[in-house]
One Martini backbone bead per residue (centre of mass of N, CA, C, O) as a GRO file, in nm:
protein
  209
    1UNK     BB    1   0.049   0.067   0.003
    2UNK     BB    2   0.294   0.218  -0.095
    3UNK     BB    3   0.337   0.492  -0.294
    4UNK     BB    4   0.661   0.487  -0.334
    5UNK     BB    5   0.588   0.180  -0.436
    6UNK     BB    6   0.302   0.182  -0.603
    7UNK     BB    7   0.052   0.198  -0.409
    8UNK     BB    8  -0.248   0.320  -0.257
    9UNK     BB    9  -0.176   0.438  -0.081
   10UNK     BB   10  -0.153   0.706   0.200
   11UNK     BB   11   0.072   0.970   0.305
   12UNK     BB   12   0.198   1.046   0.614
   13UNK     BB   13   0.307   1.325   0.838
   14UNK     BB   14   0.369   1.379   1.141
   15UNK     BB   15   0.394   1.733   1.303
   16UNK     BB   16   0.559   1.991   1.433
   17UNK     BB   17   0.579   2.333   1.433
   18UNK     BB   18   0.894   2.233   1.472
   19UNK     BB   19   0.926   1.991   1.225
   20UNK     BB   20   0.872   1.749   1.415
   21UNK     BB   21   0.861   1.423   1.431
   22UNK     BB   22   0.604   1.180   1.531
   23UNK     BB   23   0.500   1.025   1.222
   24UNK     BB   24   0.389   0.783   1.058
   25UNK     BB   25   0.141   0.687   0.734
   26UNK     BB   26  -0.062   0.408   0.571
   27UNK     BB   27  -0.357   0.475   0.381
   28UNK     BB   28  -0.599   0.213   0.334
   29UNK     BB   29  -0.861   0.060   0.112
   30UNK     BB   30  -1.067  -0.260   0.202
   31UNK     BB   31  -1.322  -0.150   0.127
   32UNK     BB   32  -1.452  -0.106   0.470
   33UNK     BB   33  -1.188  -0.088   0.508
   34UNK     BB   34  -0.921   0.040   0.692
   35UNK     BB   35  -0.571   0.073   0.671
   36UNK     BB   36  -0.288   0.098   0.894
   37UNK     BB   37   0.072   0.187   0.878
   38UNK     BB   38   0.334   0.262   1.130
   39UNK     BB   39   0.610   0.344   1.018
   40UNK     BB   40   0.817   0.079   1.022
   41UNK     BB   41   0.567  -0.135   1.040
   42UNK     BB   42   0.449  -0.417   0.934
   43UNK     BB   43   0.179  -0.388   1.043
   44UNK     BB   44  -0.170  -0.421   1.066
   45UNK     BB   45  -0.404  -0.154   1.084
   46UNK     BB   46  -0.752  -0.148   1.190
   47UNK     BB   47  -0.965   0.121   1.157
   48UNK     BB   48  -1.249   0.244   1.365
   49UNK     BB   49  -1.231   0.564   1.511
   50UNK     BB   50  -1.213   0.678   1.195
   51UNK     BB   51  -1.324   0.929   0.938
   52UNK     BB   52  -1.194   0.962   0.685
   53UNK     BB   53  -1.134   1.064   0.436
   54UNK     BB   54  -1.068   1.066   0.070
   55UNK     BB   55  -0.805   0.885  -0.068
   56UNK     BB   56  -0.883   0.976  -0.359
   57UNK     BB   57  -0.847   1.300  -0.277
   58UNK     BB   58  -0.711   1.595  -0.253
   59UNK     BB   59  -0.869   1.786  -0.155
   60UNK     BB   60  -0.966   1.667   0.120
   61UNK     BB   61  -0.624   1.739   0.229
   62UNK     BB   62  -0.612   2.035   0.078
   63UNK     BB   63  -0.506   2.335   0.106
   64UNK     BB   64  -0.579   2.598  -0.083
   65UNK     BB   65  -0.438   2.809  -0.234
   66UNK     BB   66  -0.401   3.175  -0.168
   67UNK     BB   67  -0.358   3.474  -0.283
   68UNK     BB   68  -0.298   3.768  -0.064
   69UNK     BB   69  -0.256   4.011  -0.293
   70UNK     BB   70  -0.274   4.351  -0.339
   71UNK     BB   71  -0.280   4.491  -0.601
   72UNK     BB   72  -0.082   4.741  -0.567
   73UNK     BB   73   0.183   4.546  -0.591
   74UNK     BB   74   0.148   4.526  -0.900
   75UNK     BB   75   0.349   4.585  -1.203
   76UNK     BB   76   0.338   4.338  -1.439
   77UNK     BB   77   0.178   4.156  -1.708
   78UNK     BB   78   0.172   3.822  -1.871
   79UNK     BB   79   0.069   3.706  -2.161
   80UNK     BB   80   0.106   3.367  -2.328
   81UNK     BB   81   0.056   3.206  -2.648
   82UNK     BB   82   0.104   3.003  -2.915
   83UNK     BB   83  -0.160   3.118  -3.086
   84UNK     BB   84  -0.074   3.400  -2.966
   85UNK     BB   85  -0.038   3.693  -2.882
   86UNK     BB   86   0.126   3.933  -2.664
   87UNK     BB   87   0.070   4.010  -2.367
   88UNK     BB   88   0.143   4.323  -2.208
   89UNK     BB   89   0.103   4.469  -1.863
   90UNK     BB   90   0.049   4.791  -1.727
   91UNK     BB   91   0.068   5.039  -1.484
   92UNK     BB   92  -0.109   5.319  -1.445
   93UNK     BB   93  -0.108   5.657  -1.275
   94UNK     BB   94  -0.369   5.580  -1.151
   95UNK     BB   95  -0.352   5.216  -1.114
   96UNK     BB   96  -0.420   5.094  -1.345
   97UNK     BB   97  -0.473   4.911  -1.666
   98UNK     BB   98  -0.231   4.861  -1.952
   99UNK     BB   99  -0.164   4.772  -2.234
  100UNK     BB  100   0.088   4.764  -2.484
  101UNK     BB  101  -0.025   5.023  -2.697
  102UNK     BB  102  -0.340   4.978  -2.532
  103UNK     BB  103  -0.630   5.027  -2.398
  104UNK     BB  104  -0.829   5.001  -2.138
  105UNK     BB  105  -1.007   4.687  -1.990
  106UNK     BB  106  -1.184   4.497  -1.849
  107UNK     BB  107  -1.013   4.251  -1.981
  108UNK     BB  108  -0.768   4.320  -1.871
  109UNK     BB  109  -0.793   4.374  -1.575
  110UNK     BB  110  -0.858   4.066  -1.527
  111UNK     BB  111  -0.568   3.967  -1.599
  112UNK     BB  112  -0.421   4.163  -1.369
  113UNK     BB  113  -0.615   4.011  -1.143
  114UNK     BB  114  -0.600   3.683  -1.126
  115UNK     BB  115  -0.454   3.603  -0.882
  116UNK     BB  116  -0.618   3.771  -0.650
  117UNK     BB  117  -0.910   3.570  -0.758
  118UNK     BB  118  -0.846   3.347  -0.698
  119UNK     BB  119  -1.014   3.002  -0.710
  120UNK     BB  120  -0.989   2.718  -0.633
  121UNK     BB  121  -1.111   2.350  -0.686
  122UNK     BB  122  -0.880   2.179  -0.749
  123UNK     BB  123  -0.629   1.888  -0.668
  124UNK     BB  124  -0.346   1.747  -0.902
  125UNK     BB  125  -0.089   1.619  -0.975
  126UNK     BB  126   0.115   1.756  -1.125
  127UNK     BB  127   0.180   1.479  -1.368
  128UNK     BB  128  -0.108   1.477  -1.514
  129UNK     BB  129   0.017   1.665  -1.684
  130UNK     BB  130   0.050   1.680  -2.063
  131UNK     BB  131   0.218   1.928  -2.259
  132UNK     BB  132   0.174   2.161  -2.351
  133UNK     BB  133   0.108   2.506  -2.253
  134UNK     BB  134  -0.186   2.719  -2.328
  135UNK     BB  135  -0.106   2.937  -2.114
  136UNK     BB  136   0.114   3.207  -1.960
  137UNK     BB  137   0.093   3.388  -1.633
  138UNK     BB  138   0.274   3.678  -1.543
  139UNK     BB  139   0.342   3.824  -1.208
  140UNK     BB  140   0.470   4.104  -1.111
  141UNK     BB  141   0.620   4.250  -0.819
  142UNK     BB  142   0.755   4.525  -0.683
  143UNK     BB  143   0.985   4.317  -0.501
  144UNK     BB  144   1.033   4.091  -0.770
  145UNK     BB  145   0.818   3.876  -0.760
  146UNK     BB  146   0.739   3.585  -0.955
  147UNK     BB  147   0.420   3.470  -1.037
  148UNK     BB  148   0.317   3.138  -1.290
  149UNK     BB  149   0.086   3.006  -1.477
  150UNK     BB  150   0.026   2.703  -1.623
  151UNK     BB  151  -0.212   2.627  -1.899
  152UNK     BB  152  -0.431   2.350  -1.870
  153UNK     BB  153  -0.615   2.070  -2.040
  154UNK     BB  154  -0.823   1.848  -1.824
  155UNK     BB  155  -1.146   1.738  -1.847
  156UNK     BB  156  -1.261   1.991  -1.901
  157UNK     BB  157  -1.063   2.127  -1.744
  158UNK     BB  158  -0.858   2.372  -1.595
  159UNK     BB  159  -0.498   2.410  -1.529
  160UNK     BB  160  -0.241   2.497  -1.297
  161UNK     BB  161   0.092   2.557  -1.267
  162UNK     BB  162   0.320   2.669  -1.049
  163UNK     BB  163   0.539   2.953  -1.024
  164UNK     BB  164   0.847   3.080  -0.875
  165UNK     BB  165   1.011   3.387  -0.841
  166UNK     BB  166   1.296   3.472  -0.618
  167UNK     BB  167   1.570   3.654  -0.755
  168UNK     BB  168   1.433   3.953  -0.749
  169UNK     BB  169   1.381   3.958  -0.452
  170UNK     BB  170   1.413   4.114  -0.151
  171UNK     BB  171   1.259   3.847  -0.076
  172UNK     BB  172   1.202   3.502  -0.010
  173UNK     BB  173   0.957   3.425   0.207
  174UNK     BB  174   0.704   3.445   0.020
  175UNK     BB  175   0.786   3.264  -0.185
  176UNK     BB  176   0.859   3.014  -0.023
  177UNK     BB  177   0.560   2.958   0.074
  178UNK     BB  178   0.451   2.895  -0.185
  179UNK     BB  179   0.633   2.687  -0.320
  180UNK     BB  180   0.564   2.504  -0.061
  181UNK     BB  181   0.256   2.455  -0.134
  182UNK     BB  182   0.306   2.418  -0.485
  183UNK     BB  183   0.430   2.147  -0.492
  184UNK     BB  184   0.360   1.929  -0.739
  185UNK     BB  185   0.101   2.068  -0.796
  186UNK     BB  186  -0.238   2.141  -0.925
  187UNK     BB  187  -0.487   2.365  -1.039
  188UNK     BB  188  -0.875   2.435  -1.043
  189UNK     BB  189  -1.011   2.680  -1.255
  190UNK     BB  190  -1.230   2.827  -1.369
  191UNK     BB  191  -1.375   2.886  -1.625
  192UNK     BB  192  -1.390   3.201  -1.649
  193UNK     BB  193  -1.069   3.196  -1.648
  194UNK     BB  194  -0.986   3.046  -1.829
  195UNK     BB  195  -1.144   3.161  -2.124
  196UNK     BB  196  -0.963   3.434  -2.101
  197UNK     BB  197  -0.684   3.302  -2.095
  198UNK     BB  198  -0.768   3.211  -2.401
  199UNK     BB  199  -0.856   3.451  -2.554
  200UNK     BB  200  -0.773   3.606  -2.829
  201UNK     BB  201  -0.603   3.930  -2.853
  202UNK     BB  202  -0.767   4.074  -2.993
  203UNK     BB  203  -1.043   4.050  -2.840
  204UNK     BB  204  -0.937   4.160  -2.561
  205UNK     BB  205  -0.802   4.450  -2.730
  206UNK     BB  206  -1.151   4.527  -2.815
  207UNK     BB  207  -1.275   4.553  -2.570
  208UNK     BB  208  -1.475   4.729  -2.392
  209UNK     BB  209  -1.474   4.962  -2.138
   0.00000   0.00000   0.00000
């Protein structure tokens, strides 16, 4: 049952919060029975007095990162697609956002304040998306901290996988929290945020005031 080497059953490590390990579990639904091996025992012992979330379900298990970060933060925005051109979005003098060379707009704004407004929906394995990312979303923020989106199209349902990049930032505890939340992982993202992110740029920067 250990996912380690090809198992079925779910890791987990519990750890204290100045990440003192305490134990090791890996848990196995077998029928209507949970099993459970604790730290390197080799025995199997069956749990009955604790009611296990689903053991095949990440979302169960797993706090969705939400980035907190207030608009006001952000610097330049990049959105690049394989088959469309590329946006670059700065920030106007005013405090809005406007595409480079083009007049600010409902959807250049939405594409500008996108990391702060996800809500993350479900989470599995980025190693289960497969193929070149349909596009890249890339959010600088004026401390220098670089957090992009790379989406995929799976299952009828759009994923991103976080990436971080704090080697121009100020500080890198920010961007180190992000990266240790969401490192491994893919993230599905509402259908609107996804259809935006896929809109053709023309379309984009033609949009309505």
């Amino acid at each position: 049952i250990d996912p380690r080497t090809g198992g079925d059953g779910v890791w987990l490590s519990l750890e204290t919060e100045t990440r003192d390990k305490l134990a090791t579990l890996i848990l196995a639904r077998r029928g209507d029975r949970t099993l459970v091996l604790v730290s390197d025992d080799s025995t199997f012992y069956e749990v009955t007095s604790a009611d296990w979330p689903s053991l095949t379900s990440a979302r169960a298990w797993l706090d969705l990162p939400q980035f907190d970060i207030p608009p006001e933060r952000i610097a330049t925005i990049s959105l690049t697609r394989p088959r469309h051109g590329p946006i670059d979005i700065v920030r106007r003098p005013d405090g809005g956002f406007a595409p480079v060379g083009g007049r600010a707009n409902a959807s250049i704004t939405d594409i500008a304040l996108v990391l702060t407004r996800l809500a993350f929906q479900d989470a599995r394995r980025e190693s289960r998306l497969i193929g070149p990312a349909s596009f890249r979303h890339e959010t600088s923020l004026k401390s220098g901290l670089i957090i992009a989106l790379e989406g995929y199209e799976a299952d009828g349902q759009f994923w991103v996988k976080v990436a971080v990049d704090a080697r121009k930032a100020a500080t890198d505890q920010e961007g180190q929290r992000w990266a240790e939340a969401t490192h491994g992982w893919a993230y599905q993202v509402p259908p609107k945020r996804g259809t935006l992110l896929s809109t053709p740029t023309a379309l984009l920067l033609q949009a309505g005031p």
